[in-house]
N, C-alpha and C positions, 0 to 999 in steps of 0.2 A: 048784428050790432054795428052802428053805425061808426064812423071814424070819430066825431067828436067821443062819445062813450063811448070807445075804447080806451083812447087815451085820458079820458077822467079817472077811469078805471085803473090804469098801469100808476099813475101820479097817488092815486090814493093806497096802493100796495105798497108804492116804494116809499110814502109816506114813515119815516120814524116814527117807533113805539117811544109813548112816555115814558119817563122813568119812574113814575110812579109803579105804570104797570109792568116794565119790566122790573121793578124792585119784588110788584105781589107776587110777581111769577116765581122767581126766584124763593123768594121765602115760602111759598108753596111746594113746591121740588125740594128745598130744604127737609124744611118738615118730614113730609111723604119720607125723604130717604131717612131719616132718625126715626120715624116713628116704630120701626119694629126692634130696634134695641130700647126704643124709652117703652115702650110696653113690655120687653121684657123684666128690664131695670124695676118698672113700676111692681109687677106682676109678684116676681121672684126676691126682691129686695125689699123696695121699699112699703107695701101690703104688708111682711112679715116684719120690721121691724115694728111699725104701727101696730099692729095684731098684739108684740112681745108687750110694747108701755101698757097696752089697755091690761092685759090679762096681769100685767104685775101687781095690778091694783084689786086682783079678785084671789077668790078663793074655791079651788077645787073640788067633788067628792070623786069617788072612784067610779061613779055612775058615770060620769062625767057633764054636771051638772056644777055651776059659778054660780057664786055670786060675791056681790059688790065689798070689797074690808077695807075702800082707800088706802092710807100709806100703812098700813098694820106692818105689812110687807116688810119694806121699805126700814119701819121703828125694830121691828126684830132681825133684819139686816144688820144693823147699825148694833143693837148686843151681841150677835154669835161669835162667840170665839173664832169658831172653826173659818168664816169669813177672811177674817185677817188672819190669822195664818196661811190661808191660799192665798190672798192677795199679794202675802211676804213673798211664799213661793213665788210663782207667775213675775212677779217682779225679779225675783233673783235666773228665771227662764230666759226672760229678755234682756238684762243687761250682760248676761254671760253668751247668750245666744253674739254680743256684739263682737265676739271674741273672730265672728269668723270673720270680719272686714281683714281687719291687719292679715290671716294670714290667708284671705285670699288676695291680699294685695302684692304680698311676697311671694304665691306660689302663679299669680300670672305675671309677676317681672320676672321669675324664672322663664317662664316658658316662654316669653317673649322674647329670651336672649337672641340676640343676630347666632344664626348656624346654628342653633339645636335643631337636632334630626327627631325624627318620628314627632313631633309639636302634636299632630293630629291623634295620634294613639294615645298620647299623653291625656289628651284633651276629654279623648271617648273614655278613656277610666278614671279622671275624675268626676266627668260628670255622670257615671252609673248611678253612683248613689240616689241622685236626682228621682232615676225616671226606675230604681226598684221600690216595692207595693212596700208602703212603712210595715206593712206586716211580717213582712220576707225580713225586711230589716231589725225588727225587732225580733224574733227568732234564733236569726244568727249572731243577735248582741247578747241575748240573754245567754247562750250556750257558752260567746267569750267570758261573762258575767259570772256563771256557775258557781258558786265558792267551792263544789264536790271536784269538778272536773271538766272546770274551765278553763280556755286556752290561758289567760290571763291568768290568774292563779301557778298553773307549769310555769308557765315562764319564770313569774317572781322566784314559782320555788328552786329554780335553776342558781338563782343567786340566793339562797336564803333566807328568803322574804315570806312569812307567813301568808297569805291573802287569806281575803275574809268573801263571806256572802255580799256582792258588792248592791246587788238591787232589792236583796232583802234585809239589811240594814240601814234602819232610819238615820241614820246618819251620814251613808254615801249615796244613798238610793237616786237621790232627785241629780246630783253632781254625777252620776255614773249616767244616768239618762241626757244629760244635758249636754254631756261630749258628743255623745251618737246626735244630739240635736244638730249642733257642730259640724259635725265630719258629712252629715247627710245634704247640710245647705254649701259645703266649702267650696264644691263643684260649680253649684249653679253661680256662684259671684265670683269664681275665679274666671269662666266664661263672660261674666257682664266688665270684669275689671282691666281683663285681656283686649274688652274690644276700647275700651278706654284710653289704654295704653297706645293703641295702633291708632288711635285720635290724635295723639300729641305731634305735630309736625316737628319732624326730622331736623330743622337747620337750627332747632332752639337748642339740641343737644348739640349738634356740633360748633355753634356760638361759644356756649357753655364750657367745651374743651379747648376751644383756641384761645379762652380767657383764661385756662389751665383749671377749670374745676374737675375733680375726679369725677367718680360714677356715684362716690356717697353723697358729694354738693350738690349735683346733679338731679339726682332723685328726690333730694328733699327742698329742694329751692326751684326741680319745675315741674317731676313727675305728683307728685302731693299736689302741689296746688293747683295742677289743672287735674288734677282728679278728684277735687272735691266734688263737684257735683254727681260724680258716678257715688263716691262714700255716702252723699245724703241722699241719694235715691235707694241704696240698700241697704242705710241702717232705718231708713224708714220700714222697708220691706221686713228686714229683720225682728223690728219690733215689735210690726203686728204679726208675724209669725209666733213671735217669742209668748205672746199674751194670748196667743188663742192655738195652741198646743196643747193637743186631746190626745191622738190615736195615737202619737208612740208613748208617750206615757200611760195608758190603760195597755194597751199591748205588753210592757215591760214589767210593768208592775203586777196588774189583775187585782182583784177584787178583796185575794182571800192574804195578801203579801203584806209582811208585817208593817212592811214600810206607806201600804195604802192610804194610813191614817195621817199622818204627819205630813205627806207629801205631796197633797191633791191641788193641784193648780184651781185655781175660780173656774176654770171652763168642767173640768174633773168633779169641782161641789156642784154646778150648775146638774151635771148629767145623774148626780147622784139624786140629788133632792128632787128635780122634773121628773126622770124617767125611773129610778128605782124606789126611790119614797112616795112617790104619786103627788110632792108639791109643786103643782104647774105653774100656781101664783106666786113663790117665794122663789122656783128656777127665772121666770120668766124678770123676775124682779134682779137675781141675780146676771143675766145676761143683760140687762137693760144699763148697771151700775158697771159693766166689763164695756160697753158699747161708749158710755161715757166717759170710763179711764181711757178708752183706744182713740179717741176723738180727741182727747185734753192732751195725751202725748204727741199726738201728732202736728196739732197748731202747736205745742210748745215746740218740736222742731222744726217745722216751715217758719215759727218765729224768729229763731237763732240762727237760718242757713244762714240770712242777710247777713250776719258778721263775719263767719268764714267761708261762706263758700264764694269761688272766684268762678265765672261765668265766660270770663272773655279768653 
């Protein structure tokens, strides 16, 4: 190669890439790396929720064999009794489920105090509940629950307090479950509330004290406000927890328990009617109308953060 081409050669390497094409390059490599979560996303998601609208609209046999009933579904949704009273439940799931903000927000300003010793141990046995199998869990609540010879009952009768069958009475049943709902998520947001806390820089409290506000002003005029955006990231979570809570209530209750009838959240009718009655089209119809209450709740609170939550 002669010296003129070479150096045409070296000029036209050192030549800048456009930005066009280094813009395609990039969105290429983009791509590539997203594509094996958006195929998953596609695959496991969104295929299945597509699959739930179409077959809402048909009709099952036990052959398993559809065909076409448009909204039939959908019109006899819209009469059953038994509908709205799950939907009453599942509603009273998730606004009681919200119980656990406030007092995971008290049990990570405890733990957050300056100088408490073991923090860590404390930490490891609230969050147990988390990561034991809701079955393990529901087990050991049902034996506290016992109305024969439940821990819960002793105690009462320690003070003279009758206690009753607390999960086979239709009347405490869904509220005796709904504490254990409670007690099993308090771990996991007193861990998200804790790291919240350790978010807040140091000189706004001690601002705070040189202007003479206690620990009560304090708390409520800077620990609140700069923790709202941790509160609306877990009553979001909460919520959709609260409205699609299955296994520990079939776990607590069962099938044959008097309080089954009265107490069955929408997700509890959806599994009765699909998988025990063999209606695939009037379940699938029901998951479809739970899929668009959990979507309406949710833009109604990503509506309202913008008035209270503080960001800065």
């Amino acid at each position: 190669m002669s010296v003129v081409e070479r150096a045409a050669a070296t000029k036209a390497a050192a030549r800048p890439v456009s930005r066009r094409r280094l813009r395609d390059r990039e969105w290429f490599w983009g791509y590539l790396m997203i594509a094996p979560l958006t195929l998953g996303l596609g695959v496991f998601y969104l295929w299945p929720v597509l699959q739930s609208v179409y077959y809402s609209f048909t009709e099952w046999t036990l052959f398993g064999d559809s065909s076409w009933v448009g909204p039939d579904n959908y019109t006899r949704l819209l009469s059953d009794p038994e509908v709205g009273r799950a939907l009453w439940n599942t509603f009273l799931v998730a606004v009681f489920g919200l119980l656990v903000i406030p007092l995971s927000i008290v049990v990570a300003a405890l733990l957050n105090t300056r100088g408490l010793r073991l923090v860590s141990l404390y930490r490891t046995l609230y969050f147990l509940p988390v990561v034991t199998m809701p079955a393990a869990v529901a087990l050991i609540w049902r034996w506290l629950y016992n109305g024969q010879y439940g821990l819960i009952n002793y105690l009462l009768s320690l003070v003279g307090i009758t206690g009753k069958s607390w999960i086979s009475d239709p009347s405490t049943a869904l509220y005796a479950v709904m504490v254990v709902f409670v007690w099993m998520f308090l771990g996991y947001f007193t861990v998200i509330f804790m790291a919240g806390l350790q978010g807040i820089p140091g000189h706004l409290y001690e601002a705070a004290a040189i202007d003479g506000a206690g620990r009560f002003r304090q708390f409520f005029q800077i620990t609140l406000p700069l923790l709202t955006p941790t509160v609306f990231f877990s009553s979001v979570l909460m919520v959709m927890n609260g409205l699609q809570m299955f296994d520990l209530l079939y776990l607590m209750f069962g099938k044959n328990s008097p309080a089954w009838a009265d107490n069955k959240t929408i997700v509890l009718l959806f599994y009765n009617k699909a998988f025990e009655e063999g209606a695939k089209g009037y379940g699938a119809a029901i998951a479809v109308v739970l899929m668009a209450i959990t979507l309406a709740i949710t833009a109604i609170q990503f509506r309202l953060q913008k008035r209270w939550v503080h960001y800065a």
